[in-house]
N, C-alpha and C positions, 0 to 999 in steps of 0.2 A: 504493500500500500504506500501512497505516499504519504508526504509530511505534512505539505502544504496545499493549500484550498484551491479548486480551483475553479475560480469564478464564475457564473451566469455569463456576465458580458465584462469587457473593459475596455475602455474608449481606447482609442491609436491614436497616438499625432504621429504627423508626417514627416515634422520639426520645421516646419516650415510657420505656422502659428504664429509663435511668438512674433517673428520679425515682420511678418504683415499686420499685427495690433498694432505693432510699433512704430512701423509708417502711418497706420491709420489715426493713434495718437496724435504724432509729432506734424500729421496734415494740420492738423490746425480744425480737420472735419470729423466729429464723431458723435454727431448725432446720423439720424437715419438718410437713406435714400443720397448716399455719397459713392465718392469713386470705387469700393469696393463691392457696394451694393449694385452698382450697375454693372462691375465687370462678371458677378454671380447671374444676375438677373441675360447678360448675355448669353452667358455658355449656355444655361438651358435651352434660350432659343435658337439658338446657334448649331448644339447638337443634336438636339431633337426636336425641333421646328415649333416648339409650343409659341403659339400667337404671341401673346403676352403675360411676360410673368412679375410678381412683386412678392420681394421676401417679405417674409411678417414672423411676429417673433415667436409662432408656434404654427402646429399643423390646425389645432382647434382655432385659432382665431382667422389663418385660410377657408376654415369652414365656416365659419360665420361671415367672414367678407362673402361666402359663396350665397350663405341664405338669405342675403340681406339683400343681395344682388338679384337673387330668385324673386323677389317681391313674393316672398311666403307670407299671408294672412293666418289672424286666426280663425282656427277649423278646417285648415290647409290639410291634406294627408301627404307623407313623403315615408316610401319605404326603405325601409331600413334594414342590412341582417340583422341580427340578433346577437350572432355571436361575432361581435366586435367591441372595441372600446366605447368607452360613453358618450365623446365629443363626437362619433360621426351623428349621433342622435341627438346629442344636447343642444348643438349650433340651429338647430331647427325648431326645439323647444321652446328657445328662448323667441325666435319669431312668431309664436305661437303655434307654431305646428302642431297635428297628432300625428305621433308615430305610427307607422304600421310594418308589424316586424317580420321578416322573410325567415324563411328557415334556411341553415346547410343544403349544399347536398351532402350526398349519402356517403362519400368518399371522399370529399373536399371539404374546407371547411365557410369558402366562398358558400356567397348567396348561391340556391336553386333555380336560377334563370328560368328551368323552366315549369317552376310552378307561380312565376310573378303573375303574371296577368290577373286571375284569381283573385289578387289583391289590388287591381286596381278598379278605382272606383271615380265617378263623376267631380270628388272631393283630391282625388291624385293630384300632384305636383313636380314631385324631383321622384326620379331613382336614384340612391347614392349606393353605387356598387362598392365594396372594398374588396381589394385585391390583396389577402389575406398571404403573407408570408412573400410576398412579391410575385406571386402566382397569378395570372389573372382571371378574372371572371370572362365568363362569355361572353363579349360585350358584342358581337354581332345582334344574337338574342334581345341584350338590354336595348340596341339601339334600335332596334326592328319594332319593339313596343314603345318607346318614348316616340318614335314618327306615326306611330298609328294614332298613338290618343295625346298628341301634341304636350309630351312631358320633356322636362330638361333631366338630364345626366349629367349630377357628380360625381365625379371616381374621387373617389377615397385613397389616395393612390399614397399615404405613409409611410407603406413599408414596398415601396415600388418603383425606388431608384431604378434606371437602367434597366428595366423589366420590359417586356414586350407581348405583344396581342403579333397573330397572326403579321409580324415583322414592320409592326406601328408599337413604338412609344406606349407604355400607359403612361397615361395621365394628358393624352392627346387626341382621345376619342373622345370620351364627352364633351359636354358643352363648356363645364370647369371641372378643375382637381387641385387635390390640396395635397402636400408631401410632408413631410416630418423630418427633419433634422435632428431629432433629438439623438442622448447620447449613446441608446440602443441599438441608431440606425445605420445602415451602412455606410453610409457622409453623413458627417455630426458640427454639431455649433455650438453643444451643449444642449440649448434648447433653440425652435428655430423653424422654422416652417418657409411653404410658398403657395401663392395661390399661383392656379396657372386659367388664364383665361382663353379660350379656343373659340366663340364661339363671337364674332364681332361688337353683337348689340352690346355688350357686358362690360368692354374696354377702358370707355374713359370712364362709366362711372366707377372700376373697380380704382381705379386712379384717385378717381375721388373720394372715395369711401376711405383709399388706404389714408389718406391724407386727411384725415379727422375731418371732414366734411368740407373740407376748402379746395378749391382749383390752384392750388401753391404749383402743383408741381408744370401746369401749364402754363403759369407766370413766371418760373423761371426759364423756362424753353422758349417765353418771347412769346406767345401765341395767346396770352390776353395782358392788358396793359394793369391791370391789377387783379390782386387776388383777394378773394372774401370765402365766407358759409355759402355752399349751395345746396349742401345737400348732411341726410343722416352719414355716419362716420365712426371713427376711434382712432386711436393709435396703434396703429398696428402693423407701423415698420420698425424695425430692431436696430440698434446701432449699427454703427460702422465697425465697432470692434467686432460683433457677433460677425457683419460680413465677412470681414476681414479674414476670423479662422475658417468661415466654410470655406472659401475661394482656397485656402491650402489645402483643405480635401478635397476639392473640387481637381486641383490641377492632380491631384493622384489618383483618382477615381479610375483607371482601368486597372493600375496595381492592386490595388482594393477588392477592387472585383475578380481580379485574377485568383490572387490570395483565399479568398472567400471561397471559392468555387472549389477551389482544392480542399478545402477542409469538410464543404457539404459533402463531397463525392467522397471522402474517406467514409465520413459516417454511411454513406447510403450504402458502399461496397461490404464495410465493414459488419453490418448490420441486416443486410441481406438473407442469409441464412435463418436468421429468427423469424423474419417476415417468410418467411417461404414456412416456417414451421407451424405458422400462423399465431405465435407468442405476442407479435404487435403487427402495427403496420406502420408502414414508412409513407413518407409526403407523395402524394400524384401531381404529378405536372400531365395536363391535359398537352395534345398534338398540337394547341394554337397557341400555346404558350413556352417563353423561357424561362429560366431560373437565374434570377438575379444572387441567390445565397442569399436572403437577407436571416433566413433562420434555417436553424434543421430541428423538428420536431418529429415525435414518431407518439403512436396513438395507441394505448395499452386495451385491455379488451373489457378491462372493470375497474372504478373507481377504486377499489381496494386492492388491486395490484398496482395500479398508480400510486397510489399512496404509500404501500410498501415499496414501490422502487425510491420515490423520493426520500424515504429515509436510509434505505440502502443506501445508496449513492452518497446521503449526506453525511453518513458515516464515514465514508468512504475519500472523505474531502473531494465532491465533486457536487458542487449547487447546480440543482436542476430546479425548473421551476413550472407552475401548470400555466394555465392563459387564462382567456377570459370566460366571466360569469354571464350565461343567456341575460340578455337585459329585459327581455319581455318579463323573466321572472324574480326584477331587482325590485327591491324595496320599494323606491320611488315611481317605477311604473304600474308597480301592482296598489298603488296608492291612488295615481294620477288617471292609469286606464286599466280599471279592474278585466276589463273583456280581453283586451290585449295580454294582458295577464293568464289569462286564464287559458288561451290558446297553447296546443300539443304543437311543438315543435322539436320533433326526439335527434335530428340528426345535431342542432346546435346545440342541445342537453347532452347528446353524445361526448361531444370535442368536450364539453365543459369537463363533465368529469372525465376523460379518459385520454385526452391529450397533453402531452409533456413536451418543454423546449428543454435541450440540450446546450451545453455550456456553448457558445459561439462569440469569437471575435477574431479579430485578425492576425494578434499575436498568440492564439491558441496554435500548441505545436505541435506534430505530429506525435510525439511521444503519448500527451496527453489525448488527443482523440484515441490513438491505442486504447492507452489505460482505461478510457471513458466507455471504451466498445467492449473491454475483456470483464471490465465488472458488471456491464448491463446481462452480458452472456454469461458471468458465473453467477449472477442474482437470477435469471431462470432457470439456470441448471437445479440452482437450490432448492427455487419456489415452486419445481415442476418436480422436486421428491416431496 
């Protein structure tokens, strides 16, 4: 066994970090929407053609520039999966929305495209897909129904760096998308987000919005002779320093992903055998989609062998940890919308209990994925006498 712990996650720097805060300091600029923040806001577009992008200092407040943008009223319906985190539902709460919650499918843990329809109703608004693990949804599907019955598509796209749909970008099919920067995700800022705008009508007022409701940013580009309130808003661009460190992951982002990739496919090779024994299952990647790495999780058969491998393993100095809680059956929406509550949704009750992330990041070395893979296989050997 070994000595020392080893980790969930732990952020990478590139080392490049520091000496980009520290021009962005000694600019003289370090409030938001500066030199670093534009040279971020290019690359996106640049690499992967997204119309318009604006950093903001989180994924959740991309998603409320998104609902705000939606002109979501209340008694709005926008569906939602279930098993996701709370902000791709909260950002639409707070517009008054009702949520309406999508199940898994039966082997993914993305929304079931194709039981949405079902759920849409004369009261519909948004689809907001999330592309769980950086895998993506079917978004042919989703966008075959948002043209039928005239609904907008947000991808949820946080954990969907460098991910791709039938060899299109996610986070460039819907109408908007929001990403996460945060320090779990494969490019980090700490905390950190982007809205990404595709869809034209959305543009200058997402401009606006980011800009706490004034056309500032159109006053300094010269294109009105002064700036005022025109509109609802916040603050919800990030310093220059936050830009600053993304733009160093940004410039290493194929090394990242390279890195990444090699540590997924150890686990999936290494762990193969148990899957095949039918002990757990391992991550699907559908034929229209790639694998960006942004996690490797594998899906045990029962709550209570989940729960005994997690402590296994934490014996063992290896922190593993579960995901997310079905939100249709959280506190707050069994409070807010008992019906929705009450609804059977077993494939995203499934992942809840019986899905596990494995330790992942960059500097995770091959030794340790070994040792990660030889205790998961000597902990069934065990728990199958």
């Amino acid at each position: 066994m070994i000595n020392t712990l080893i980790p969930f996650n732990k952020p990478y720097l590139t080392g490049k970090e520091a000496h980009y805060i520290y021009q962005a300091v000694y600019s003289g600029k370090i409030s938001g929407n500066g030199v670093y923040t534009k040279k971020c806001q290019a690359f996106f577009e640049e690499r992967y053609g997204f119309r318009k992008t604006l950093l903001t200092t989180s994924c959740t407040d991309a998603l409320e520039m998104a609902a705000i943008l939606a002109n979501i009223q209340p008694g709005d319906e926008v569906i939602v999966p279930s098993y996701t985190f709370v902000s791709s539902a909260i950002a639409f709460i707070r517009e008054g929305a009702k949520i309406v919650f999508a199940d898994s499918g039966k082997n993914n843990p993305n929304m079931d495209a194709d039981a949405l329809e079902e759920l849409i109703t004369e009261k519909t608004r948004v689809i907001v897909p999330v592309h769980y693990a950086g895998i993506a949804c079917d978004m042919d599907k989703i966008m075959a129904l948002a043209d039928k019955y005239n609904l907008l598509v947000i991808e949820d796209a946080a954990q969907a760096i460098d991910a791709f749909y039938k060899g299109r970008p996610l986070g460039s099919i819907g109408h908007m998308a929001a990403f996460s920067f945060h320090e779990t995700k494969n490019i980090i800022s700490g905390e950190g987000g982007m809205l990404v705008v595709n869809d034209p009508r959305f543009a200058e007022r997402a401009e606006i919005i980011w800009e706490k409701g004034t056309n500032r940013a159109q006053f300094f580009r010269g294109e009105v002779n002064k700036y005022g309130w025109v509109d609802t808003g916040s603050s919800f661009l990030p310093s220059e320093i936050v830009a600053a460190f993304l733009y160093a992951q940004l410039e290493n982002l194929d090394a990242i992903q390279h890195k990444r990739k090699e540590i997924w496919e150890m686990y999936a090779e290494g762990l193969a055998e148990l899957a095949a024994k039918g002990e757990l299952i391992l991550p699907e990647i559908p034929d229209y989609a790639t694998n960006n790495a942004h996690m490797f999780y594998i899906v045990c058969n029962d709550l209570q062998t989940r729960s005994n491998l997690i402590t296994y393993l934490k014996e063992r100095n290896v922190f593993s940890v579960f995901h997310y809680l079905s939100l249709h059956k959280s506190e707050y929406n069994t409070t807010v919308n008992p019906l929705q509550a009450a609804r059977v949704l077993p494939a995203s009750d499934n992942f809840t209990d019986c899905l596990l992330r494995l330790p992942f990041y960059f500097e995770l070395s091959k030794e340790d994925v070994t040792y990660i893979i030889n205790t998961i296989k000597t902990f069934f050997d065990e728990y199958a006498d």
